[in-house]
N, C-alpha and C positions, 0 to 999 in steps of 0.2 A: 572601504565601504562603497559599492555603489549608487547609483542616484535612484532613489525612491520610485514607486510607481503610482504613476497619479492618480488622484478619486474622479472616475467619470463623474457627469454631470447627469448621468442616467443614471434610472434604477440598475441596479445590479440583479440578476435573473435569482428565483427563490429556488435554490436546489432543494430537493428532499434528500435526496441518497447516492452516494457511491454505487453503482448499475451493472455497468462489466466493464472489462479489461479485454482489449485486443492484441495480441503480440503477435507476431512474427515467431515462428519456426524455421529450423532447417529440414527437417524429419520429419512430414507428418503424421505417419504409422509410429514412427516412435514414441513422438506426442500425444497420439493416441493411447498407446498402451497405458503411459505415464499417468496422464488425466483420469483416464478411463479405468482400466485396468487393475490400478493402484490404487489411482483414491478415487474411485465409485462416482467423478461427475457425470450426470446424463446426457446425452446426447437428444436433443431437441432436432437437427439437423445436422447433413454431411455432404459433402460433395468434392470431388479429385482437389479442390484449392483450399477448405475452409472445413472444420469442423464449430458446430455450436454446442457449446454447455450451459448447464443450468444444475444448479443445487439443490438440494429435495423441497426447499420449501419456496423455493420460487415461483410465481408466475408468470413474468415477462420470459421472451424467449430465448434467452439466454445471460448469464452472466462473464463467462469467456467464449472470447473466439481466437481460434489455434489458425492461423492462416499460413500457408506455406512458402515463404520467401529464400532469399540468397543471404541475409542477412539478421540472424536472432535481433529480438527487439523489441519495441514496445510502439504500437501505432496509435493506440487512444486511451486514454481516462476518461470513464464514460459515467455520464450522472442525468439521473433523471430530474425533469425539474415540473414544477405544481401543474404545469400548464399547456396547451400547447403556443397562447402568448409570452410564457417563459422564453420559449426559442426565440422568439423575434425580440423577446427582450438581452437576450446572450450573445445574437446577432450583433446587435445596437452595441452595448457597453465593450466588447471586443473591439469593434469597428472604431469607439470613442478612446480606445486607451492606443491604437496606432497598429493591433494585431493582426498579421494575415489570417481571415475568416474563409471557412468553405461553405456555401448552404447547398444541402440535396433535398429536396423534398421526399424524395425515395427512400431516403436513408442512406448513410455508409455497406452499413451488414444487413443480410436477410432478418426482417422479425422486426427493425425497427423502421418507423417512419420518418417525419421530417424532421432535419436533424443541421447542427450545426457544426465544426470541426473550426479550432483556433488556437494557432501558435502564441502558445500563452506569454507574459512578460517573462516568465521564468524559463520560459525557453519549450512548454510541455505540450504535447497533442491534446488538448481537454476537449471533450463532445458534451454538446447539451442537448437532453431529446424530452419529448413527453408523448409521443404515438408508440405503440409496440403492440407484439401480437401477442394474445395471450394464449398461453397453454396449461395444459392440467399440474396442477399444485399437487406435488407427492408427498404430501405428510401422510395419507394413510393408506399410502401402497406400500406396506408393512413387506410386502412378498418383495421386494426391490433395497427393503434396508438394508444397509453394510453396518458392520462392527466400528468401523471409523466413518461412519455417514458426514459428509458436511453437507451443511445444512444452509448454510446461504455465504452470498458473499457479505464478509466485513468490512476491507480499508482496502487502500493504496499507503504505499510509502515511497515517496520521490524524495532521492538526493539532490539537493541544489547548493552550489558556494559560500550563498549569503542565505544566512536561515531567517533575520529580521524580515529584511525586504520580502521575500517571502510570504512570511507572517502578516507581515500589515496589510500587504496586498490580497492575499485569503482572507482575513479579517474583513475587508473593505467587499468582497464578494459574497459575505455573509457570515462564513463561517467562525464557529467561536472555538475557543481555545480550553484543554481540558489541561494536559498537563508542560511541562515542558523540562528543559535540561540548562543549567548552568552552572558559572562558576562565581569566583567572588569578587573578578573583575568585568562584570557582566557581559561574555562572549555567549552565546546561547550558541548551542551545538544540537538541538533539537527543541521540537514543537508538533504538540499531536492537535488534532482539530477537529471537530465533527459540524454536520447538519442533523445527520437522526440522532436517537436520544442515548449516544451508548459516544463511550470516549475516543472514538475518532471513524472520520469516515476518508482523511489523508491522514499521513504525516511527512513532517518536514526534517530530514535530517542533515547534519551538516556533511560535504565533502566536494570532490569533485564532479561536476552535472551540469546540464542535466541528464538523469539516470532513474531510472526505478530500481528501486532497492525492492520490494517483493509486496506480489499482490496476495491477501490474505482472506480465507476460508474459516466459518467458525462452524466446529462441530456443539453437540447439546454438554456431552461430558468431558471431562480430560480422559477417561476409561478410553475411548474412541481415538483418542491423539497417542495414547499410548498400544492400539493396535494396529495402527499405521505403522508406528515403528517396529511392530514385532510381523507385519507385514512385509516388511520393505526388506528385515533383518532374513524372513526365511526364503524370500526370495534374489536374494544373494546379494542385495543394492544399500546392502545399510553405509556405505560409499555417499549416498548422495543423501544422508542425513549431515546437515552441515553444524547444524545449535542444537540443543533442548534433546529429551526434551525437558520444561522444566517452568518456573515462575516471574514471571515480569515485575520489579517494585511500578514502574511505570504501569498504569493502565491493570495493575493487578491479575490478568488474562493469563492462562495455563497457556505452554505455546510450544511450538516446534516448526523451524526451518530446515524446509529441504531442498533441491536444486532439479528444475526439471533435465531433460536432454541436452537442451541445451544450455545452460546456467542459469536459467530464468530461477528466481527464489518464490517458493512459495509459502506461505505461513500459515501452518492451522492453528485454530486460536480460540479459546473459550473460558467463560468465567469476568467477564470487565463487570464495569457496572455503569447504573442510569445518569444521566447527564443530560434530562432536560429543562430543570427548575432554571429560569431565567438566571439567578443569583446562584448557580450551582459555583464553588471556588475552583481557580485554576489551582494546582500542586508544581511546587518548583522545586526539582531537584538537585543536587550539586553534583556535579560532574564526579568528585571524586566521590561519592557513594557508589560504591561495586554493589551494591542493591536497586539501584534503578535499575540496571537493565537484567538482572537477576534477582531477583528473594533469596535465592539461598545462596548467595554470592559466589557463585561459579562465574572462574573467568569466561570472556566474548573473544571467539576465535578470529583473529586480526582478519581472514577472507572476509568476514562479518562486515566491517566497519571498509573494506577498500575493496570488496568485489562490487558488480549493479550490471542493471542490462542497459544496453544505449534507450534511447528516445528517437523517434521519426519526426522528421517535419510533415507536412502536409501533400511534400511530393514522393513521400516515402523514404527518402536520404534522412539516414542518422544527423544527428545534430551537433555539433563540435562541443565538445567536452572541457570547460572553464576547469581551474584548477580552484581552489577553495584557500585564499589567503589569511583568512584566521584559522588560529592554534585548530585541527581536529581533534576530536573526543578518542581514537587511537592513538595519537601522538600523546594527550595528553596523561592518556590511564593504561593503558597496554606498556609493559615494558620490553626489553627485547628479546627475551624468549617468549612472547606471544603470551604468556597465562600471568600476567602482573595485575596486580590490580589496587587499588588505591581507597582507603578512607581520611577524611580530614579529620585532624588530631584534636577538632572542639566541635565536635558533633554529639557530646554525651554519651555514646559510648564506651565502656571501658571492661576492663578485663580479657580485651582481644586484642591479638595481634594481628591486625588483617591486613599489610603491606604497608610500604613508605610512601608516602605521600610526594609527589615528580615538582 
């Protein structure tokens, strides 16, 4: 285990939300297509280096930006926060825990203002902003809806080594904790966490990172995730449907992963629920329940659990890739032909046979 991360002595900045996600491209006509094309995000702005999206029901000016580099990736975890003294507060508490901080007053990307950039303890690009441009909100440009519309952004999911330390340290930045994954020797192998009122605005999953395991999209129905796939399927790509699609016991959300151009994972996702009563309970699930990360207990295809995209530093350079020295949730419930799966033999269950327990 390594050494904890310590409580600044400053306020911790008040996020509201998960905002957008910057990644790195190799392609960006392909990432076009992909984003665009496929799953119907809008384009607010473009230009030969950068493309900006936004979700139907957004207002800021964008939620991804496709940027064109040498090396697929991920450059920021972007969150809005209450304020524009929030920033100088994200400033500070980064500054107080030992992190390299960047402040631009201009912003990083077009649309937003001043803005803060910090190699987080976990090793991750997080942005804190509260200025942005606003643009027209398309809930009822009905002439522009797609069958699989999404409709805003939902979460981030970074893999990190140590999923605790992690945890406390999000904890300590605010965020509270909805459900999570263990076993019965208390290793936790995952942790979802939110700010808004819905069951996560990251999550933390256990492996080797840092890495983003996949930034995710929620459309209104599952009817809509289901003609994404019959989208992707007639246009000859159903290749880069990787999971789902299908039911989460976690976070209860209808969901499907698919992989853009370049392996970046994306998740569309609908159905969770409210999560902002103060005393709302955390849900802890045991590792070996093959229903946490499915309802209807379909195995998780091992690329699932040991693909991700890298992470940038602040100078653009990927960030070296720690290996995860407790048991993974692969190792522990995947067998070796990839589709095993495991329940514990005093969980009240009975009259199934649902695998041997590792």
């Amino acid at each position: 285990m390594t050494t904890p991360v310590p409580t600044p002595s400053v306020p911790a900045p008040d996020i509201v939300r998960c905002a957008y996600m910057e990644i790195v491209v190799t392609d960006l006509a392909r990432s076009r297509e992909f984003y665009v094309d496929v799953l119907g995000l809008h384009v607010t702005e473009e230009d030969d280096d950068a493309i900006y999206l936004r979700s139907l029901e957004e207002f800021i000016h964008h939620n991804l930006v496709l940027r064109r580099g040498p090396v697929a990736a991920v450059a920021a975890f972007a969150y809005r926060v209450k304020s524009p003294a929030e920033v100088d507060a994200a400033e500070a508490y980064y500054r107080e825990l030992g992190c390299r901080t960047e402040r631009r007053r201009d912003g990083f990307t077009k649309g937003v203002g001043d803005s803060v950039r910090v190699e987080d303890p976990l090793g991750f690009p997080y942005e804190f902003f509260y200025d942005v441009q606003h643009v027209e909100r398309l809930t009822q440009r009905y002439d522009l809806y797609s069958a699989g519309e999404l409709v805003r952004l939902d979460h981030f999911n970074q893999v990190t080594p140590d999923v605790p330390r992690g945890r406390a340290y999000l904890e300590d930045l605010g965020f509270r904790v909805s459900e999570d994954i263990q076993d019965s020797d208390g290793v936790t192998y995952a942790v979802w966490m939110h700010r808004k009122q819905t069951v996560h605005d990251t999550a933390l999953t256990g492996g080797n990172g840092p890495r983003m395991h996949h930034v995710a999209f929620a459309t209104h129905e599952k009817h809509n995730i289901i003609q994404i796939c019959d989208k992707m399927g007639a246009l000859r790509i159903s290749d880069r449907i990787e999971r789902g699609p299908g039911r989460h016991g976690v976070s209860n959300a209808f969901y499907l992963y698919i992989l853009d151009p370049d392996g970046h994972r994306v998740e569309i996702y609908c159905q969770d629920y409210y999560t902002g009563d103060p005393d709302n309970p955390t849900i802890t699930w045991d590792v070996h329940d093959n229903q946490r990360r499915d309802w209807w207990g379909n195995p998780v295809v091992p690329s699932w659990y040991s693909e991700a995209s890298l992470v940038l530093d602040l100078d653009g350079n990927p960030q070296p890739v720690v290996e995860r020295e407790e048991r993974s949730e692969m190792a522990v419930t995947v067998g070796a032909d990839g589709f095993s799966y495991t329940r514990s033999k005093d969980d009240g269950v009975e009259g199934f046979k649902l695998g041997t327990q590792l």
